[in-house]
C-alpha positions in Angstrom: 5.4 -25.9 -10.0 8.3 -23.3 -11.0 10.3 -22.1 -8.6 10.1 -18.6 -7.9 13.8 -17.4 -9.0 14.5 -13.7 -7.4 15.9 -10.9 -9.8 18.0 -8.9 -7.3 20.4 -12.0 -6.7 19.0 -15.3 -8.8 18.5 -17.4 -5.7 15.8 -20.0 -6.2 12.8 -19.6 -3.7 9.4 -22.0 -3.2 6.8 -20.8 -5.1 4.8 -19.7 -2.3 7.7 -17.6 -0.9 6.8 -13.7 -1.0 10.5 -13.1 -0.2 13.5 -14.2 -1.2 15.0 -16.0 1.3 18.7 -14.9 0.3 18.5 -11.0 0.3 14.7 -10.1 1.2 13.7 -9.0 -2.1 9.7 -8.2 -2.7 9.5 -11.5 -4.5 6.0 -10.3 -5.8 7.7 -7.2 -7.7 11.2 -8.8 -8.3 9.7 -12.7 -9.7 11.1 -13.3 -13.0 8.1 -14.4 -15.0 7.5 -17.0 -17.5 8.8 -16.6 -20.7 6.1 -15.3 -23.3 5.9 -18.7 -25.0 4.7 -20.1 -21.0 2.8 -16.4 -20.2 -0.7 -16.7 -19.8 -3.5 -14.7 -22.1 -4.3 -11.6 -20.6 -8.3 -13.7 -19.9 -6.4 -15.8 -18.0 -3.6 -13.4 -15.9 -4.2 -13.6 -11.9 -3.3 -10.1 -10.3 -0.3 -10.3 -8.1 -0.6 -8.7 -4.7 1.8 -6.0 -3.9 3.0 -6.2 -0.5 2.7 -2.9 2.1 5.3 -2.3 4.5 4.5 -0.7 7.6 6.6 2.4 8.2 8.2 4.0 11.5 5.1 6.1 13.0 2.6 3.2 13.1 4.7 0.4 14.0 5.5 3.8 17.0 2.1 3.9 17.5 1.5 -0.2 18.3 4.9 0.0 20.6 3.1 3.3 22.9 -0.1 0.6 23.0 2.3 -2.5 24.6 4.0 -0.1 26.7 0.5 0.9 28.5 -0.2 -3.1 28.3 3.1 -4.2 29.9 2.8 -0.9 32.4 -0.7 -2.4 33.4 0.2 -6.1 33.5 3.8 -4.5 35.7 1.4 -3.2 37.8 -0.7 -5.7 39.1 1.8 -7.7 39.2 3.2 -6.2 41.5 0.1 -5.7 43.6 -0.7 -9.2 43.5 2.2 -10.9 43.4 4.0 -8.7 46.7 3.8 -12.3 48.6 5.3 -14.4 45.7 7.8 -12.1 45.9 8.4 -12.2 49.3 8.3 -15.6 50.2 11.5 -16.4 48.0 13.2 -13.6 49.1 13.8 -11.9 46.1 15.6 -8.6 46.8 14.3 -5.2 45.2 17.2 -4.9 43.2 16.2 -8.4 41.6 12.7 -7.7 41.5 13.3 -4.7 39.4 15.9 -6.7 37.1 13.0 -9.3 36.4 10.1 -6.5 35.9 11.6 -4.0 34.3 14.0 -6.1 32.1 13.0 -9.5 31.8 8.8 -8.9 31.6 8.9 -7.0 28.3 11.7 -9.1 26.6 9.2 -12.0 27.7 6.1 -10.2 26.4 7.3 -9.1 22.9 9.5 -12.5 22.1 6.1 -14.8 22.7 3.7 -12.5 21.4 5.7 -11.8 17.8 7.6 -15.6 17.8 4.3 -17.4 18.4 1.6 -14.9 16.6 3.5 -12.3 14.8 1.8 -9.6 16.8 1.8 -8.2 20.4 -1.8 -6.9 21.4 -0.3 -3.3 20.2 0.2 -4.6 16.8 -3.2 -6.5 16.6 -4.6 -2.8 17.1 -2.8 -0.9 14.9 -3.0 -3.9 12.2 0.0 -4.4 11.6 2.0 -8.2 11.8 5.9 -8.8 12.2 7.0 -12.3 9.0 9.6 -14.1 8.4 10.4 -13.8 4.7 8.5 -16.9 3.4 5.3 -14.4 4.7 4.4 -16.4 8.2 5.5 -16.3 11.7 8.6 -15.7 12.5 9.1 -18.7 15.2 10.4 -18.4 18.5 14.1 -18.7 17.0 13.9 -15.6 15.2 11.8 -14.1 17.6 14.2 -13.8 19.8 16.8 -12.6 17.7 15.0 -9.6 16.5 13.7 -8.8 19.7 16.6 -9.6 22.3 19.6 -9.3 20.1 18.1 -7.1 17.0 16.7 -4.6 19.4 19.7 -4.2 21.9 21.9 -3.5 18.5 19.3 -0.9 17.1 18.8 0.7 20.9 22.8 0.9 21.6 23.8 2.8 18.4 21.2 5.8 19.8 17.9 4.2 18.6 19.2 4.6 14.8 18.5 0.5 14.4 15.0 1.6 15.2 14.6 5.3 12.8 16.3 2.8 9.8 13.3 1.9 9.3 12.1 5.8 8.1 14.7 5.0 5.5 15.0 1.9 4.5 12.8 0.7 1.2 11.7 -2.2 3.0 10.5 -0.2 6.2 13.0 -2.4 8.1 14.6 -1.8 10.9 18.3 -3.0 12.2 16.3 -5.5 14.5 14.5 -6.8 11.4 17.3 -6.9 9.6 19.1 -9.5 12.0 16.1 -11.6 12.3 15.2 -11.3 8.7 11.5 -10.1 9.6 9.2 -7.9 7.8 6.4 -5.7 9.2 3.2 -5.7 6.9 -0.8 -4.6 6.8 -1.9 -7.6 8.8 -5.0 -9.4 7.4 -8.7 -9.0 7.8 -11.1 -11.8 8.1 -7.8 -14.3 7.1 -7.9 -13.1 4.0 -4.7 -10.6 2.9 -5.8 -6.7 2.1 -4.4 -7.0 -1.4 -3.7 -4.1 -3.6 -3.3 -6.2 -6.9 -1.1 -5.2 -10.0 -1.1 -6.4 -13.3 1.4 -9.0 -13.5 
């Protein structure tokens, strides 16, 4: 099978790739195709799915639902957990360091690195790929949300209103993980708007 070679910058990618794995092109608008000699009759042309990048307001939306979910999980944590606490002597000032700090980082790095969606994601519909289209991994998981995030929240949350902007909906965070947010799919199949190859 052909490799799939990227028009933006000519890198060779697998076949299956959606992205390119050099610059992040949309592989499934960018693909150079066959030339007409190898190009299928029009009987026998597959549509190629065009992909749909979720912009700033939703992706917004899912991050308001994981703050009530971390909020609730803070809370009884802390109601249940007093003793836990306690009994190792943790002092408030570390408590609050672990909580407030270390719980979210926790949440959103396993949820996105080992499903590609947090529980506020899963409801708006949306999923977070790496740009071969699957999971990003814990590896890059981590970069987009520990390392990606802290550069798009110190620069006054522009890494994070990039993404209004950007062609590719991405946001700085994104960017340094190489991650995508798309429509996530229904039933395991894709929602596919097809065009014409």
């Amino acid at each position: 099978m052909a490799s799939a070679r990227c028009k933006s910058c000519g890198h060779d990618n697998t076949p299956e790739a959606r992205f390119c794995a050099n610059c992040g092109s949309d592989l499934a608008a960018d693909i150079e195709r066959p030339s007409p000699v190898e190009m299928p009759s029009a009987e026998t042309a597959v549509p190629a799915a065009s992909v749909e990048y979720m912009g700033f307001w939703i992706r917004f939306g899912a991050a308001m639902i994981d703050g009530v979910v971390i909020l609730l999980f803070f809370f009884l944590l802390v109601r249940f957990a007093q003793d836990f606490f306690v009994r190792f002597f943790f002092t408030s000032e570390l408590r609050a360091l672990l909580l407030v700090i270390f719980l979210p980082w926790l949440y959103h790095w396993l949820f996105i690195g080992l499903r590609g969606q947090t529980p506020g994601k899963m409801l708006a519909g949306i999923k977070v790929v790496n740009a071969g289209g699957s999971r990003p991994g814990l590896g890059s998981a981590a970069r987009r949300e520990v390392l990606g995030k802290l550069i798009s929240s110190i620069a006054l949350c522009l890494g994070f209103l990039w993404i209004i902007r950007d062609g590719q909906k991405q946001g700085w965070h994104d960017k340094v993980a190489n991650t995508y947010v798309l429509r996530a799919e229904k039933d395991g199949r894709r929602k596919k708007d097809y065009a014409v190859p």
